[in-house]
PDB file of N, CA, C and O in Angstrom:
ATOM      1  N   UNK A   1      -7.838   6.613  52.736  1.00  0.00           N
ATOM      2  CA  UNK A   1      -8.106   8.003  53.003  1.00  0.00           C
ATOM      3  C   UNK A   1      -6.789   8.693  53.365  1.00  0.00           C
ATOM      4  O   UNK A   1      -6.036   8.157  54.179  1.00  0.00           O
ATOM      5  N   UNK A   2      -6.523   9.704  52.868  1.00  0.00           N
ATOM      6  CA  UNK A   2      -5.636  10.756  53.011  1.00  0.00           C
ATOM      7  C   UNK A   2      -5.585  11.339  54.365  1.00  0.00           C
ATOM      8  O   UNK A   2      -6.720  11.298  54.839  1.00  0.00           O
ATOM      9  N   UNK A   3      -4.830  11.809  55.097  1.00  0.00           N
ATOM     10  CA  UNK A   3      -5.172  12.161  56.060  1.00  0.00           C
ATOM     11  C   UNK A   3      -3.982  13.345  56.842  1.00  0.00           C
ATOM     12  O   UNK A   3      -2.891  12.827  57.082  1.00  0.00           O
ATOM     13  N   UNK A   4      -4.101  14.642  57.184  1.00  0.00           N
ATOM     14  CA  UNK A   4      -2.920  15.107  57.804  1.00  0.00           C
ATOM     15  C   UNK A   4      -2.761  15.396  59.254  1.00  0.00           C
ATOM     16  O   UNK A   4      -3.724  15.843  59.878  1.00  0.00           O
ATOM     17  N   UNK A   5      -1.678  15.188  59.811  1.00  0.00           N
ATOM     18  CA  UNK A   5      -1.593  15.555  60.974  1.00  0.00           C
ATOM     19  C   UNK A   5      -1.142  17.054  62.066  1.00  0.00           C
ATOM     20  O   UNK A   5      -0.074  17.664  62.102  1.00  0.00           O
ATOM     21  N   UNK A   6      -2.027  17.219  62.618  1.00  0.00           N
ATOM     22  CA  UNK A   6      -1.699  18.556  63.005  1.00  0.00           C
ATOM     23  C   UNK A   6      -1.134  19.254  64.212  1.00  0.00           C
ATOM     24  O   UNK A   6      -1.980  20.079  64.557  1.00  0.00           O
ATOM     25  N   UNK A   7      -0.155  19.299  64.962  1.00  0.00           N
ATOM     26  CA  UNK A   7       0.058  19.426  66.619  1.00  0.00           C
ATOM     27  C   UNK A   7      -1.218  20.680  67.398  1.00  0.00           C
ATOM     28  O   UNK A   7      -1.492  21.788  66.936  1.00  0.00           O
ATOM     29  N   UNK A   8      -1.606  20.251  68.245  1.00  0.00           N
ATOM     30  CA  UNK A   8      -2.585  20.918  69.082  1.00  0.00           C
ATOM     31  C   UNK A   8      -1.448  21.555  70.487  1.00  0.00           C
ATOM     32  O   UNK A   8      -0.378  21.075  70.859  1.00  0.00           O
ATOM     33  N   UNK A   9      -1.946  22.376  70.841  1.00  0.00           N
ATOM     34  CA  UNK A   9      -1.559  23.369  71.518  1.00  0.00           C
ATOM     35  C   UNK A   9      -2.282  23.338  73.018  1.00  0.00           C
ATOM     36  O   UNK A   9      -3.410  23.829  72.987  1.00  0.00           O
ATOM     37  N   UNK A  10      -1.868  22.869  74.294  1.00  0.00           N
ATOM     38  CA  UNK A  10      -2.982  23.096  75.565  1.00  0.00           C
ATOM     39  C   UNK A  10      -2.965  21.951  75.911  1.00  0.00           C
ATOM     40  O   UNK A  10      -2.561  21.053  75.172  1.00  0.00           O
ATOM     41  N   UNK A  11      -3.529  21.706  77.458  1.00  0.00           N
ATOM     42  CA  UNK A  11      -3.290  20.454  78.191  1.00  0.00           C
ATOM     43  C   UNK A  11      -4.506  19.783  78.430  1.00  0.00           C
ATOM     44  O   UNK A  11      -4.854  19.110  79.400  1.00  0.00           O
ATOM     45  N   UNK A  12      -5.281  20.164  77.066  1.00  0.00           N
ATOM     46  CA  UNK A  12      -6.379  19.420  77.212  1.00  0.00           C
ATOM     47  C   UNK A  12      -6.594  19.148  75.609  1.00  0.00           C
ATOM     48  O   UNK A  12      -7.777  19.121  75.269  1.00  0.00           O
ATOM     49  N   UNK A  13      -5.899  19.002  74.868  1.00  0.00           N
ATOM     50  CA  UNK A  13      -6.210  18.668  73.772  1.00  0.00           C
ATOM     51  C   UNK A  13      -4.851  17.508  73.228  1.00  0.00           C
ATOM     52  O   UNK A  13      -3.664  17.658  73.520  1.00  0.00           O
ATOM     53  N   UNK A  14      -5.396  16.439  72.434  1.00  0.00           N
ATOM     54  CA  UNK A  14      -4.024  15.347  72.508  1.00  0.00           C
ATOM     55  C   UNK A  14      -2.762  16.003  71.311  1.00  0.00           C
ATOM     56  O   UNK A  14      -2.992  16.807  70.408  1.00  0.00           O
ATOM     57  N   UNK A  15      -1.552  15.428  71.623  1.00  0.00           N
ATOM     58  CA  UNK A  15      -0.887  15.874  70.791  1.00  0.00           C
ATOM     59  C   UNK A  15      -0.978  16.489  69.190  1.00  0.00           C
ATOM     60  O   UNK A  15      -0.598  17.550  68.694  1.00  0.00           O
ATOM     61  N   UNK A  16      -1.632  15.357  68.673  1.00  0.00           N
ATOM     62  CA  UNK A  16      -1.992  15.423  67.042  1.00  0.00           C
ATOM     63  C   UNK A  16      -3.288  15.043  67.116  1.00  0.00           C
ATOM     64  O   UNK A  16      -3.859  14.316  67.928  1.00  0.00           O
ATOM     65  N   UNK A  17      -3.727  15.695  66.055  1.00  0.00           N
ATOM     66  CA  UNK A  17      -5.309  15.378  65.494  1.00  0.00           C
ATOM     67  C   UNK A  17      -5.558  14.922  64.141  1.00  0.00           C
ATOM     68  O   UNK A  17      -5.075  15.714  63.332  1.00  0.00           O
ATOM     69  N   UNK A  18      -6.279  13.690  63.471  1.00  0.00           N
ATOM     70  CA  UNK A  18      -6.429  13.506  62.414  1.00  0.00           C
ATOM     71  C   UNK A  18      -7.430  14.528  61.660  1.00  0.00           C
ATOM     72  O   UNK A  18      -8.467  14.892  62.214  1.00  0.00           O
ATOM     73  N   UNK A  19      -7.078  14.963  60.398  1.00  0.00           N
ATOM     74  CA  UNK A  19      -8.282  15.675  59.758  1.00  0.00           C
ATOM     75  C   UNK A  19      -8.112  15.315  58.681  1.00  0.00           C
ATOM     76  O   UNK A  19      -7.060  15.596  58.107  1.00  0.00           O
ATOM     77  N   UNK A  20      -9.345  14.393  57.919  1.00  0.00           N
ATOM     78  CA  UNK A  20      -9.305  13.832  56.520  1.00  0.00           C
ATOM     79  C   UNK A  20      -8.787  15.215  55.678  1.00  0.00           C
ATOM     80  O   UNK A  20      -8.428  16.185  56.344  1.00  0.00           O
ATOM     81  N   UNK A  21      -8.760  15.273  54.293  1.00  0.00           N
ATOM     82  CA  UNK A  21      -8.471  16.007  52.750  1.00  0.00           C
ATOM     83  C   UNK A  21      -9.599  15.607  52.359  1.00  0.00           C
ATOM     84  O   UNK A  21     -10.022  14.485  52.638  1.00  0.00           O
ATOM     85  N   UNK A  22     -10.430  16.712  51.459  1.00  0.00           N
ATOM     86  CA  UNK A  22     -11.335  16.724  50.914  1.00  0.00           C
ATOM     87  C   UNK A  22     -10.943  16.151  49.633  1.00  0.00           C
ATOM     88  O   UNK A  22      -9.812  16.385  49.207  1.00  0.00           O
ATOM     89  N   UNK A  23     -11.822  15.366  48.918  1.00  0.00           N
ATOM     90  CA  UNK A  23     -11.275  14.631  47.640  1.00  0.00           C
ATOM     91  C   UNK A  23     -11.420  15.956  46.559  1.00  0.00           C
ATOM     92  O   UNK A  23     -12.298  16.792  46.770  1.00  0.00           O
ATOM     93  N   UNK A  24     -10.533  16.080  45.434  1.00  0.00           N
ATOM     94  CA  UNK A  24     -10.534  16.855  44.106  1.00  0.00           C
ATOM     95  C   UNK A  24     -10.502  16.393  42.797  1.00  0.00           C
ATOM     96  O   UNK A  24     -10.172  15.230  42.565  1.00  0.00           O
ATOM     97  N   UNK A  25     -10.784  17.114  41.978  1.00  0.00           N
ATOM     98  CA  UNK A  25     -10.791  16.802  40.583  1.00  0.00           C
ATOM     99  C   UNK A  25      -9.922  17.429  40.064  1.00  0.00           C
ATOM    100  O   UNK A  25      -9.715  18.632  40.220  1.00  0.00           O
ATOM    101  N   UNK A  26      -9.076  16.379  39.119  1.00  0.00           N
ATOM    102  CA  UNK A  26      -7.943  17.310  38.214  1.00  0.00           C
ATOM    103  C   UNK A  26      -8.823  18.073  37.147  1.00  0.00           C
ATOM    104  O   UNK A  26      -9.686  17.413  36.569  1.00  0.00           O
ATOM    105  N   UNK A  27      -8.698  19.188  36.892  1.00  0.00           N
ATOM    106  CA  UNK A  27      -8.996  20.022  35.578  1.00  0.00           C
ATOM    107  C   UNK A  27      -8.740  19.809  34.611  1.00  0.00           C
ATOM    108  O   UNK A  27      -9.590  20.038  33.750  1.00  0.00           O
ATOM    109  N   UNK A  28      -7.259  19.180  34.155  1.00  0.00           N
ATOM    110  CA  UNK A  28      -6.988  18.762  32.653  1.00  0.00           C
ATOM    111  C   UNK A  28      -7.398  17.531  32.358  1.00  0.00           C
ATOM    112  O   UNK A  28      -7.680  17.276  31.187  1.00  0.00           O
ATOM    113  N   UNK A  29      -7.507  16.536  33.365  1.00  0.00           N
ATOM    114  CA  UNK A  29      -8.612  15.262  33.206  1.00  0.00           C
ATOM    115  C   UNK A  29      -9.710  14.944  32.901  1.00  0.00           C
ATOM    116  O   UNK A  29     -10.042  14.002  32.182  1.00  0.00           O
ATOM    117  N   UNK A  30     -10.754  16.169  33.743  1.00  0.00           N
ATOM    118  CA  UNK A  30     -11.896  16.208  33.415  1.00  0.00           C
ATOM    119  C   UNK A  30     -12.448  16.249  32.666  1.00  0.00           C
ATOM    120  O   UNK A  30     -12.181  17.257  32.013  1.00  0.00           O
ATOM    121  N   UNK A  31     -13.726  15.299  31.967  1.00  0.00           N
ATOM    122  CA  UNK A  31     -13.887  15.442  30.763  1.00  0.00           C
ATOM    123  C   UNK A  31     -15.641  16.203  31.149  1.00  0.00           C
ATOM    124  O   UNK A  31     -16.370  16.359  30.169  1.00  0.00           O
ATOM    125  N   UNK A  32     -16.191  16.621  32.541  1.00  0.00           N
ATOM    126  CA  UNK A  32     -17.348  17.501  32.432  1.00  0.00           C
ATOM    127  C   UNK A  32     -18.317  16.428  32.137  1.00  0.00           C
ATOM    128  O   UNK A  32     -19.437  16.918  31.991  1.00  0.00           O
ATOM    129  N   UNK A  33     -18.303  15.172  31.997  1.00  0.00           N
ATOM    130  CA  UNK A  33     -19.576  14.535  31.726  1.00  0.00           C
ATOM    131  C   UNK A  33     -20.712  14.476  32.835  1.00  0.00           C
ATOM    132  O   UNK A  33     -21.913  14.268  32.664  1.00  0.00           O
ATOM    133  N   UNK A  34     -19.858  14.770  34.298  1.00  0.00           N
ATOM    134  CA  UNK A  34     -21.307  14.569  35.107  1.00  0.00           C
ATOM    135  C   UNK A  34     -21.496  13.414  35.701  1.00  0.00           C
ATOM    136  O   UNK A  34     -22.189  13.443  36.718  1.00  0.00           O
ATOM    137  N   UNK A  35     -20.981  12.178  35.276  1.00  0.00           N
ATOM    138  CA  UNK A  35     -21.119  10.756  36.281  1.00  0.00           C
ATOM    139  C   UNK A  35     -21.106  11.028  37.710  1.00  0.00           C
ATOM    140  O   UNK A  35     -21.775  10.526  38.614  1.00  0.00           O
ATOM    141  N   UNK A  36     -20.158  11.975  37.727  1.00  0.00           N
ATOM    142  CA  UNK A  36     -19.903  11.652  39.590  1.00  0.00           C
ATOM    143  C   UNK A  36     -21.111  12.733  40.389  1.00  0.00           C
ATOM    144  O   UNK A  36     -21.332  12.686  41.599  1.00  0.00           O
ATOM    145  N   UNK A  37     -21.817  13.695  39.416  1.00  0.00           N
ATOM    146  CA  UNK A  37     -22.741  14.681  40.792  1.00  0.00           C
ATOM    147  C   UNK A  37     -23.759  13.203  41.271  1.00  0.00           C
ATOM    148  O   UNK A  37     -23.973  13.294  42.480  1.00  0.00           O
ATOM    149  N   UNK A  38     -24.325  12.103  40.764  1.00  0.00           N
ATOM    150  CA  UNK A  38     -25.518  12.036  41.327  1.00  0.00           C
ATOM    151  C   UNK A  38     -24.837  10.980  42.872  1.00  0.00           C
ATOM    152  O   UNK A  38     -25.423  10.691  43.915  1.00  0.00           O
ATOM    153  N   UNK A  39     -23.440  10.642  42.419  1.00  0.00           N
ATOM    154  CA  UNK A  39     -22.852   9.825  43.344  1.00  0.00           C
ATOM    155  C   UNK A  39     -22.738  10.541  44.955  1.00  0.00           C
ATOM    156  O   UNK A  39     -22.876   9.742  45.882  1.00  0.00           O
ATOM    157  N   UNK A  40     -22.583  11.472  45.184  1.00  0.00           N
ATOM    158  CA  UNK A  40     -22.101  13.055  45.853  1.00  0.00           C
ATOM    159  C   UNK A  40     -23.277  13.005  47.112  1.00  0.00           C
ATOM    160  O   UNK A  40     -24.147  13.858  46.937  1.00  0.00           O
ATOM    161  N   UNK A  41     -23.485  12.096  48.454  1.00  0.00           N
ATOM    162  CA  UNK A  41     -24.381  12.123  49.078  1.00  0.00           C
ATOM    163  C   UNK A  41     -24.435  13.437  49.614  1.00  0.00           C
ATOM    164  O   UNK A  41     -25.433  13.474  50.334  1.00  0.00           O
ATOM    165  N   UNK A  42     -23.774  14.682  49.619  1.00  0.00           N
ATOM    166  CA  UNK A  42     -23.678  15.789  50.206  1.00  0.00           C
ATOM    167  C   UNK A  42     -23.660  16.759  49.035  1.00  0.00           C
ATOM    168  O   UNK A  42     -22.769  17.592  49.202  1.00  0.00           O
ATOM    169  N   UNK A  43     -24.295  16.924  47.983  1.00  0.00           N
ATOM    170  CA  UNK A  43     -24.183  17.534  46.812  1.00  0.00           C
ATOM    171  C   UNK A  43     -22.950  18.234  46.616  1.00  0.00           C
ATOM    172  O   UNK A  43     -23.092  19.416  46.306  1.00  0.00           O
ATOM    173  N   UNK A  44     -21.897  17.856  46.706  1.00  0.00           N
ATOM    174  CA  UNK A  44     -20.325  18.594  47.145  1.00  0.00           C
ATOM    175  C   UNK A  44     -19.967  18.912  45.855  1.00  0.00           C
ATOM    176  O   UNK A  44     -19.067  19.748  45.934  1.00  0.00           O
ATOM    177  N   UNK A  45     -20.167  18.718  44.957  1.00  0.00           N
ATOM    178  CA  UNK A  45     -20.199  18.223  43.353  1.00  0.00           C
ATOM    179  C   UNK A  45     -20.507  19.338  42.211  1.00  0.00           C
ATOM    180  O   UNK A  45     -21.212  18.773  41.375  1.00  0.00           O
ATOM    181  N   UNK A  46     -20.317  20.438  41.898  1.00  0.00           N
ATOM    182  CA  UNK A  46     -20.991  21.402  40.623  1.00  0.00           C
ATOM    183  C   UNK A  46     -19.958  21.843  39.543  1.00  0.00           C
ATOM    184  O   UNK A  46     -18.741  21.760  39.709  1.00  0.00           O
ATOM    185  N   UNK A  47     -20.560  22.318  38.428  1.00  0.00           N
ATOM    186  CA  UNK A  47     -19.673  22.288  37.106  1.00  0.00           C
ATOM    187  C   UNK A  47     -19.566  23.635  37.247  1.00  0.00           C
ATOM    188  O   UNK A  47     -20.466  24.462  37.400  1.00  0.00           O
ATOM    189  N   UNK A  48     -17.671  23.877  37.143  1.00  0.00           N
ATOM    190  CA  UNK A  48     -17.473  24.946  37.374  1.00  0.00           C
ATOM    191  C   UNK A  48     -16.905  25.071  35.969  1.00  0.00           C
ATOM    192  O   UNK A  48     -16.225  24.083  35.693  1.00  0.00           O
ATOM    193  N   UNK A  49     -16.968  25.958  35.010  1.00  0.00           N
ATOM    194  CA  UNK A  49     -16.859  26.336  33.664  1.00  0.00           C
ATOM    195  C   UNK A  49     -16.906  25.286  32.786  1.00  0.00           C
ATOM    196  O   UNK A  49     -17.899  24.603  33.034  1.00  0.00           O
ATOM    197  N   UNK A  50     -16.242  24.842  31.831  1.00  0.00           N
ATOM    198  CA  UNK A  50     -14.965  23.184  31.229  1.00  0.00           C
ATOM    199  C   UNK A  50     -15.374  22.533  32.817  1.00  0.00           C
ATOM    200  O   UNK A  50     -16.328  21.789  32.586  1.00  0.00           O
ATOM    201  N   UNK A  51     -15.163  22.500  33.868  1.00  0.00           N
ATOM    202  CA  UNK A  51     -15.077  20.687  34.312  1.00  0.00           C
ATOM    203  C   UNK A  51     -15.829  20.825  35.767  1.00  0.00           C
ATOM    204  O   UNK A  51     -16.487  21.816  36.085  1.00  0.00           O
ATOM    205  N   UNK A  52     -15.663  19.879  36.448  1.00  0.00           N
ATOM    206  CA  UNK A  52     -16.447  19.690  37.940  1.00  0.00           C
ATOM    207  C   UNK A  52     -16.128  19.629  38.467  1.00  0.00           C
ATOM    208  O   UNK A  52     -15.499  18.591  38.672  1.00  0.00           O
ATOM    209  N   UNK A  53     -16.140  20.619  39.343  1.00  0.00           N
ATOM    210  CA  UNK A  53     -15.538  20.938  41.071  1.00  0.00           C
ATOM    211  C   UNK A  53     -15.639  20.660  42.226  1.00  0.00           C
ATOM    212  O   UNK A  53     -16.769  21.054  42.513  1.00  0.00           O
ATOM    213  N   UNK A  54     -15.081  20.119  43.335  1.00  0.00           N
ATOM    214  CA  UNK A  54     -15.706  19.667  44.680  1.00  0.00           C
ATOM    215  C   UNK A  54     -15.204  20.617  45.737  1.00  0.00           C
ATOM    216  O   UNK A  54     -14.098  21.082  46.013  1.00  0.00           O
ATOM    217  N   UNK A  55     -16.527  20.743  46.268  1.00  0.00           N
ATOM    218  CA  UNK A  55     -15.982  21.996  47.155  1.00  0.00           C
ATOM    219  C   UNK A  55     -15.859  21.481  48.670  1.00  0.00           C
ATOM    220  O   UNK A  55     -16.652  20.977  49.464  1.00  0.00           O
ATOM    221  N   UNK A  56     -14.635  21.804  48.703  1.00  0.00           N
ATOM    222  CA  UNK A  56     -13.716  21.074  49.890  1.00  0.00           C
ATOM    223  C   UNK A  56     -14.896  21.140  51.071  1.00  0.00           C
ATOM    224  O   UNK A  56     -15.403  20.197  51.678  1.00  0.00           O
ATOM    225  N   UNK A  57     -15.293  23.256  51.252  1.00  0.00           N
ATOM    226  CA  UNK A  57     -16.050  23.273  52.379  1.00  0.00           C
ATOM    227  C   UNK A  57     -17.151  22.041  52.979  1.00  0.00           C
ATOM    228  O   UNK A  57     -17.353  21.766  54.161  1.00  0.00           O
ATOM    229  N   UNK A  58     -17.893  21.293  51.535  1.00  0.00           N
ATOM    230  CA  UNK A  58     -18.982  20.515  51.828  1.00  0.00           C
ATOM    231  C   UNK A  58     -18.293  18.617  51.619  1.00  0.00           C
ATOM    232  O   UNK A  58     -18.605  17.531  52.107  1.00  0.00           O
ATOM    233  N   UNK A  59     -17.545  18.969  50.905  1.00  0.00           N
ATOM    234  CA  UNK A  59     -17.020  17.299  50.735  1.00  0.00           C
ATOM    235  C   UNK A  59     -16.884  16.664  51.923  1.00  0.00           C
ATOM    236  O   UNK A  59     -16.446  17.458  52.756  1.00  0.00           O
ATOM    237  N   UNK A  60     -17.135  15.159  52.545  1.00  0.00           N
ATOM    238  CA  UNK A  60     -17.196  14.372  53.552  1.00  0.00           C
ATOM    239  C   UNK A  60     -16.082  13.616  53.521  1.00  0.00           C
ATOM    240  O   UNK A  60     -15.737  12.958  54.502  1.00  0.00           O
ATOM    241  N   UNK A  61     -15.409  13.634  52.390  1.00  0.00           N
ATOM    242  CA  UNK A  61     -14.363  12.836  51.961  1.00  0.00           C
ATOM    243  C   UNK A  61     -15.193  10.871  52.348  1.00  0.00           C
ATOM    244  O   UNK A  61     -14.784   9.886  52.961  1.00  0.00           O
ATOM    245  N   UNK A  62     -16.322  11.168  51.651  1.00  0.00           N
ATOM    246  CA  UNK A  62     -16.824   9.271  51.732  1.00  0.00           C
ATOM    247  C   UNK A  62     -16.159   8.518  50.568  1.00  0.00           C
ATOM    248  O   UNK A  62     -16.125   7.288  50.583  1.00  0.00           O
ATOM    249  N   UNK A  63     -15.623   9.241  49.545  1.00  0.00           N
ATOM    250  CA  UNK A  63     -15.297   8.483  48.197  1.00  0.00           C
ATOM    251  C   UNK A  63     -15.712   7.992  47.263  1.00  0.00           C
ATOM    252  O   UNK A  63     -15.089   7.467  46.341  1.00  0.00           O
ATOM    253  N   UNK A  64     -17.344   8.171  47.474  1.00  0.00           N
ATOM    254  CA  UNK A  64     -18.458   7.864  46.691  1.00  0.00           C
ATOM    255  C   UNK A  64     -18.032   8.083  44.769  1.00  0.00           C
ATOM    256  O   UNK A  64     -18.151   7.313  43.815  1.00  0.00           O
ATOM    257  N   UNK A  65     -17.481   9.609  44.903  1.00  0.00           N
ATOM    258  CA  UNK A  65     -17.349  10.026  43.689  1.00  0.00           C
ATOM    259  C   UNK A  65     -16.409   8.918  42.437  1.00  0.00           C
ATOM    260  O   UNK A  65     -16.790   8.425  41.375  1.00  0.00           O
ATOM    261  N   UNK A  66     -15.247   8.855  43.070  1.00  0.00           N
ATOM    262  CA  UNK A  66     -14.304   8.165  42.554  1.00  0.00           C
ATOM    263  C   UNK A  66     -14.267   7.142  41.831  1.00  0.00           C
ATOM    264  O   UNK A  66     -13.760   7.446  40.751  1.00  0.00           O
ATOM    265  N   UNK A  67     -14.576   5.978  41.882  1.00  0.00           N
ATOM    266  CA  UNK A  67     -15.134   4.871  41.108  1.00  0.00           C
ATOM    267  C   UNK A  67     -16.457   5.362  40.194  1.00  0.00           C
ATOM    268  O   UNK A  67     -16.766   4.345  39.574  1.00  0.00           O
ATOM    269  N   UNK A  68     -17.407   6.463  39.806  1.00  0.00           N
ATOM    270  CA  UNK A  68     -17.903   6.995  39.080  1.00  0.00           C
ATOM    271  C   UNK A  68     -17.034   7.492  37.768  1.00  0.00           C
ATOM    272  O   UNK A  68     -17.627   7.346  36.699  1.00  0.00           O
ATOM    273  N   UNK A  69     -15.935   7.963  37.714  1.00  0.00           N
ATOM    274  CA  UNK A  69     -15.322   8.739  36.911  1.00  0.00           C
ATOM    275  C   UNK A  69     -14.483   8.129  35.972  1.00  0.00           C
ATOM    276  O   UNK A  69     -13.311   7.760  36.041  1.00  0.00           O
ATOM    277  N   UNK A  70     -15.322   8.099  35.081  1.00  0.00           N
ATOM    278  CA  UNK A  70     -14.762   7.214  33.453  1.00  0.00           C
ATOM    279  C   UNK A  70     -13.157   7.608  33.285  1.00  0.00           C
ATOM    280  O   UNK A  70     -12.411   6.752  32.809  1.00  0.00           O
ATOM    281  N   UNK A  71     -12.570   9.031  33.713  1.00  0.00           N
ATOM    282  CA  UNK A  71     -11.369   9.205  33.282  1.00  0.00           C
ATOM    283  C   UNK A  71     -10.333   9.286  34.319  1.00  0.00           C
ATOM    284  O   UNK A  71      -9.212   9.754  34.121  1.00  0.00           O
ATOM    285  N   UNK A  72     -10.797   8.762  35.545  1.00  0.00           N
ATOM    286  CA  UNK A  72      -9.765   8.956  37.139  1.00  0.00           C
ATOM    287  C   UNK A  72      -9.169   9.972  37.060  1.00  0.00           C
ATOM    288  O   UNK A  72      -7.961  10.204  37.017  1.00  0.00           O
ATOM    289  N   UNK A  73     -10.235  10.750  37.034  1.00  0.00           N
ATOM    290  CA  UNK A  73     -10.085  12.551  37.401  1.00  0.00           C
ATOM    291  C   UNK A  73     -10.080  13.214  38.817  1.00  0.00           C
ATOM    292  O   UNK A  73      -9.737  14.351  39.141  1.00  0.00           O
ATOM    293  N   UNK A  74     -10.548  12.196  39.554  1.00  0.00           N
ATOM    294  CA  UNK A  74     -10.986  12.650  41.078  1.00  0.00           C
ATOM    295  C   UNK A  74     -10.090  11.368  42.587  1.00  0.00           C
ATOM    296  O   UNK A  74      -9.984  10.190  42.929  1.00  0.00           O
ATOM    297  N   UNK A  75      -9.744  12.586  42.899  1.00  0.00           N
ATOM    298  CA  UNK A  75      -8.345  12.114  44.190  1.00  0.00           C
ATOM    299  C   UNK A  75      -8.793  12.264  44.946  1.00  0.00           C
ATOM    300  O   UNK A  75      -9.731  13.059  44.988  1.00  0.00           O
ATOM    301  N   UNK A  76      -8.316  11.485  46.128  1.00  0.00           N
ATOM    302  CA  UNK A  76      -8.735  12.144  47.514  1.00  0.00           C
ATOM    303  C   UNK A  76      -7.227  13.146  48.337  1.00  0.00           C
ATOM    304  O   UNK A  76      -6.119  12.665  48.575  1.00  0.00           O
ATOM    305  N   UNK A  77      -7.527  14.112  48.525  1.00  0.00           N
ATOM    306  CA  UNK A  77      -6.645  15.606  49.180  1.00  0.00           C
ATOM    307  C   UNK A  77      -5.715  15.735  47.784  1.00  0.00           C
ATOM    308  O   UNK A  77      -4.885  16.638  47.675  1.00  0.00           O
TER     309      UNK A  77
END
């Protein structure tokens, strides 16, 4: 898992905080077939014109998708 680090601000919060990257799909990879929505335990997953999009807001970053995708179109962050 991808992961970035962020400095927090205040004497009650710890220095850095982990916050996963939502996984993505390359666009020129995508070949739109669809393997990866039924993988998607959070339906994060819809076909946006040509190919399939993950929308960061809902992605869990579990990785479910990834090993679905005939053409290793889909990254995590």
């Amino acid at each position: 898992m991808q992961v970035v680090y962020i400095d927090m601000i205040g004497p009650n919060f710890p220095t850095k905080e982990v916050i996963p990257l939502a996984h993505s799909i390359d666009a020129e990879a995508c070949i739109n077939c669809g393997a990866c929505d039924p993988t998607c335990p959070v339906d994060a997953i819809c076909e946006e014109g040509d190919v399939r999009k993950i929308d960061e807001g809902i992605c869990i970053d579990c990785s479910a998708c990834i090993d679905s995708c005939p053409v290793d179109a889909i990254s995590a962050g």
